[in-house]
C-alpha positions in Angstrom: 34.0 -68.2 -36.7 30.2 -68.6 -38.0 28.7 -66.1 -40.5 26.4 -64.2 -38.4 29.8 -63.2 -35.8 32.0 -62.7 -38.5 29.1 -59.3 -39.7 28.4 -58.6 -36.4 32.3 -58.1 -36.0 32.4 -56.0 -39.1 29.8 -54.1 -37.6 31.2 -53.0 -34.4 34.9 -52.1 -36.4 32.6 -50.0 -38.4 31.1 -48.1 -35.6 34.1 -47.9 -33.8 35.7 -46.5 -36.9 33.0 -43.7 -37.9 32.3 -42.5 -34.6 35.9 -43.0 -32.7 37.0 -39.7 -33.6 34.2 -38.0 -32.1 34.0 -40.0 -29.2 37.3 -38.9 -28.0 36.7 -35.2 -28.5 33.0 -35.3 -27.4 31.5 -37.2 -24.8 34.8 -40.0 -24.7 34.9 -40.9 -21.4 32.3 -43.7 -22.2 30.4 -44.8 -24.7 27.1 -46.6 -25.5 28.7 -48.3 -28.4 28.1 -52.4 -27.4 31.5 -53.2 -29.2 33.7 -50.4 -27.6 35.5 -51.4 -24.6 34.3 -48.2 -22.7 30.3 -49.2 -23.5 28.0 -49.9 -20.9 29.2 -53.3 -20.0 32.7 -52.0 -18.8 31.2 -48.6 -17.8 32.2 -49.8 -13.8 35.5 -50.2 -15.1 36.4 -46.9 -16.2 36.5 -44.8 -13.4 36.9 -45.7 -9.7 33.6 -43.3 -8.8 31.6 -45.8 -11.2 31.8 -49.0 -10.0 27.9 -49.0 -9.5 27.6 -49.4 -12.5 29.1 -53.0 -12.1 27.8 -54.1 -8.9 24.9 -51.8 -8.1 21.9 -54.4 -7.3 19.0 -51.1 -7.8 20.5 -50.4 -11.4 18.0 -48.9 -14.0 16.6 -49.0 -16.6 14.3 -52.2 -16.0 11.4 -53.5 -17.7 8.1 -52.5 -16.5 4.8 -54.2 -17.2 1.1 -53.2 -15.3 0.5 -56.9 -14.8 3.4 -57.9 -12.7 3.6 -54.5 -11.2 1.9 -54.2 -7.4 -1.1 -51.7 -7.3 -0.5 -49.2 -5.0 -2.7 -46.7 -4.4 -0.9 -45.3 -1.6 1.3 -43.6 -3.9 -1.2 -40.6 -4.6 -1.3 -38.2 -8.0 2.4 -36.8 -8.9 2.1 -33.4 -8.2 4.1 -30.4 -10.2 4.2 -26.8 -8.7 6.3 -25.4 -12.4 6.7 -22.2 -13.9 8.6 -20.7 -16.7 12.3 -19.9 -16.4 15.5 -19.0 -18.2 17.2 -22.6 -19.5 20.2 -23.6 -21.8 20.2 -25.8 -24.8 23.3 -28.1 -24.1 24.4 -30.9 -26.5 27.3 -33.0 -24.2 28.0 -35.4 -26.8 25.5 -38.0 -25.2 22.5 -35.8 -24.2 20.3 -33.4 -25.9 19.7 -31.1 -22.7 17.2 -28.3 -21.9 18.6 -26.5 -18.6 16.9 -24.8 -16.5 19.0 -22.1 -14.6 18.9 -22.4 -10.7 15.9 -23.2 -8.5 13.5 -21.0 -10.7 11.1 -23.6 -12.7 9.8 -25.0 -9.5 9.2 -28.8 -8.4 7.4 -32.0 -8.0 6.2 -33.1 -4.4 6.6 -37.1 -4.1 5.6 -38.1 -0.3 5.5 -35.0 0.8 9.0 -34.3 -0.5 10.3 -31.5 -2.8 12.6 -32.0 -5.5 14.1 -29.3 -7.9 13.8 -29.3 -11.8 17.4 -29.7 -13.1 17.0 -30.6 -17.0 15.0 -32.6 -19.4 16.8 -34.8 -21.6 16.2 -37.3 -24.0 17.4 -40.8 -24.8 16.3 -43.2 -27.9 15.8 -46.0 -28.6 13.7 -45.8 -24.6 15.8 -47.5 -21.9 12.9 -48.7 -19.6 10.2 -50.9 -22.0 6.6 -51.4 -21.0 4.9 -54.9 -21.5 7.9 -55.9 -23.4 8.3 -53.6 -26.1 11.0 -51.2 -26.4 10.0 -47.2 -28.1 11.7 -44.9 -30.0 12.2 -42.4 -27.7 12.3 -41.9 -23.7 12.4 -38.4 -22.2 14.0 -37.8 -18.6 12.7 -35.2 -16.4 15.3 -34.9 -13.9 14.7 -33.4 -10.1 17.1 -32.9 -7.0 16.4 -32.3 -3.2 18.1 -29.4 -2.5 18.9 -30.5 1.1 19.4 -34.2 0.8 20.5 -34.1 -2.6 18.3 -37.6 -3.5 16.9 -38.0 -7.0 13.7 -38.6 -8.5 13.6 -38.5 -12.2 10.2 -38.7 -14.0 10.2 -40.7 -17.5 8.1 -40.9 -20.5 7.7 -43.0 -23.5 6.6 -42.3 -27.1 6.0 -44.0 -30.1 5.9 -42.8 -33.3 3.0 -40.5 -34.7 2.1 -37.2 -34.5 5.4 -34.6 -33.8 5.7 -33.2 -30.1 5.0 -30.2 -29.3 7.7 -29.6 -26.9 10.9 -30.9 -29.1 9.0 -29.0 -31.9 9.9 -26.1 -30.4 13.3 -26.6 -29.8 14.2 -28.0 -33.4 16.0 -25.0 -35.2 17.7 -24.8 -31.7 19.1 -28.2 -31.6 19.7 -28.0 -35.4 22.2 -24.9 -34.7 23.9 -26.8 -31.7 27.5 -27.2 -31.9 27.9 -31.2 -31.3 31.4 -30.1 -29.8 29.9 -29.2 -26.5 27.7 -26.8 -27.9 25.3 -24.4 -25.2 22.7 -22.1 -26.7 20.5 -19.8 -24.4 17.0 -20.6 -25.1 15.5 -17.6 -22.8 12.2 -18.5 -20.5 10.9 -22.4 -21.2 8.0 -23.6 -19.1 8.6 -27.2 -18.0 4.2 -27.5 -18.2 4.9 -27.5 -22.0 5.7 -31.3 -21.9 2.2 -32.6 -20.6 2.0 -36.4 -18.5 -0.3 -37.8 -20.2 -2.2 -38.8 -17.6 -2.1 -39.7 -14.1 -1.3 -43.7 -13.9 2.3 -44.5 -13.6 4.9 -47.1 -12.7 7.6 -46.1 -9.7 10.4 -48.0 -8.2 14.2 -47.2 -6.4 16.9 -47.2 -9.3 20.2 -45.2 -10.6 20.9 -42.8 -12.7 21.2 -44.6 -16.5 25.0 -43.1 -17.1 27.9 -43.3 -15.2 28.5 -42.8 -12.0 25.0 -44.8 -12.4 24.4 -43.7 -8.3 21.7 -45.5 -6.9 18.7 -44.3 -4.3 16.7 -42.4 -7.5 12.9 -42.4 -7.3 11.7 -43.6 -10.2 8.2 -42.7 -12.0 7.7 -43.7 -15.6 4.6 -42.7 -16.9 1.6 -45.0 -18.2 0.3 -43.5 -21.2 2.9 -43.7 -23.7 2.9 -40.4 -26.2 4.2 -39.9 -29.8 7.1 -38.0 -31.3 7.6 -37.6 -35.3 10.2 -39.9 -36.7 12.0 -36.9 -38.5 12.1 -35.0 -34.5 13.8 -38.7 -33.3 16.4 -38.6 -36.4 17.2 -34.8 -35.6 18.0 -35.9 -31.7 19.6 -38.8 -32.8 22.2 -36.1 -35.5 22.9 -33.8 -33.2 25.1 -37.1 -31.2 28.2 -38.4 -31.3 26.3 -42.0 -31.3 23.4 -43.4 -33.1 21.6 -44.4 -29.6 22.4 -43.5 -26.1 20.1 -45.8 -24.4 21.7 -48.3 -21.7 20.6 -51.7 -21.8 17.9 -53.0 -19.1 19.3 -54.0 -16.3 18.4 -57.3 -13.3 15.2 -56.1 -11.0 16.6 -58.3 -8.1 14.0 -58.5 -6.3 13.1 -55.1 -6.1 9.3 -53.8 -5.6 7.9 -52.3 -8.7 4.4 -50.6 -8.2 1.9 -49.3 -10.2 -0.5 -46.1 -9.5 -4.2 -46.2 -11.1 -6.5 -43.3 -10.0 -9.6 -44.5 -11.1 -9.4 -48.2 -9.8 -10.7 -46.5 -6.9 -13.9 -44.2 -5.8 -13.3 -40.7 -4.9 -9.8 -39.9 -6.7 -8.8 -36.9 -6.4 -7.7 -34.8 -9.5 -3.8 -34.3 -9.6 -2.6 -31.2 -10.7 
């Protein structure tokens, strides 16, 4: 066996050896750990309910880039009709989550369509890369239709600079929570506090990026890529079981990837 196998081996036994423990009380049921057998590549293995994650052909994350992307200005501003409500601080092992409790912090409207706010989470290193290049740290801004029970999930990419203001808030919180499954009421959060960006963005039909990895999610990632303070990254990344929780990009196959810019146009209207 060559050299650079035989560390990469050592590697993985060290992982598996440091974090195995954990895993099995915390989050086990699958891991994001490349050398485990339960990581992402035997994820549709695991469970009989999972098998997308094996042979789903609209599997996310992807990799997303403005110049191969089909301009679509059909697609119109992403609208958000949010408001503050009561939400948990829940640390599953995998996810840093803020939970919002029932219906109460309102929605997004995407053709014409309402879907919930569920939960803000985040994943790092990101899981979809823009142009190529892969960023520290990728939130998810999850939404359900109530009546049809489909999935649109909004995502958003930073790179390293100033801290955020929204995980600022939230650090002595997620400091204090209890990696063994640990939920802390944070009182009323207003969703409005993590800000687009902007109003370009990239949307496509993919799954969710964790097992059962179920497919038929509307996907919008946006443009403008924001920043987060490496020491806010390495407190997400300590309150896990595992160094990163990102899955690896998966095959587009074909799929249609398109890209909304406001101001290639006259006459935009303003979004929010």
């Amino acid at each position: 066996m060559e050299a650079p196998h035989l560390l990469m081996l050592a590697i993985c036994c060290l992982s598996l050896l440091s974090r195995g423990a954990a895993a099995a009380k915390v989050g086990g049921e699958f891991s994001y750990d490349p050398c485990s057998d339960r990581g992402p590549k035997h994820w549709g293995e695991l469970n009989k309910d999972w098998g997308m994650c094996k042979n789903g052909r609209l599997q996310s994350p992807i990799s997303l880039s403005k110049w191969t992307a089909d301009l679509n200005q059909g697609l119109g501003d992403l609208r958000r009709r949010q408001r503050p409500a009561d939400a948990y601080l829940k640390n599953d092992g995998h996810e840093i989550v803020v939970d919002w409790d029932g219906n109460d912090a309102g929605s997004i409207k995407i053709k014409n369509i309402d879907y919930q706010l569920v939960n803000y989470h985040w994943h790092h290193p990101s899981e979809h890369t823009q142009d190529g290049k892969t960023f520290p740290l990728e939130l998810h801004m999850v939404h359900i239709n109530n009546v049809t029970k489909n999935i649109a999930v909004i995502g958003i990419l930073y790179e390293y600079g100033p801290p955020d203001p929204f995980i600022y808030m939230l650090e002595r919180d997620i400091q204090n929570l209890d990696i063994d499954g640990g939920v802390e009421f944070l009182g009323q959060v207003d969703p409005r506090d993590v800000k687009l960006g902007g109003r370009k963005y990239f949307r496509y039909m993919g799954s969710l990026t964790t097992p059962p990895c179920t497919e038929g999610v509307t996907w919008t990632v946006m443009d403008k890529v924001q920043t987060v303070a490496p020491y806010q990254v390495r407190l997400l990344k300590r309150a896990l079981v595992e160094e990163k929780n990102a899955r690896p990009l998966q095959k587009i196959n074909g799929r249609d990837v398109s890209y909304f810019d406001p101001y290639s146009r006259v006459g935009s209207v303003a979004a929010e």
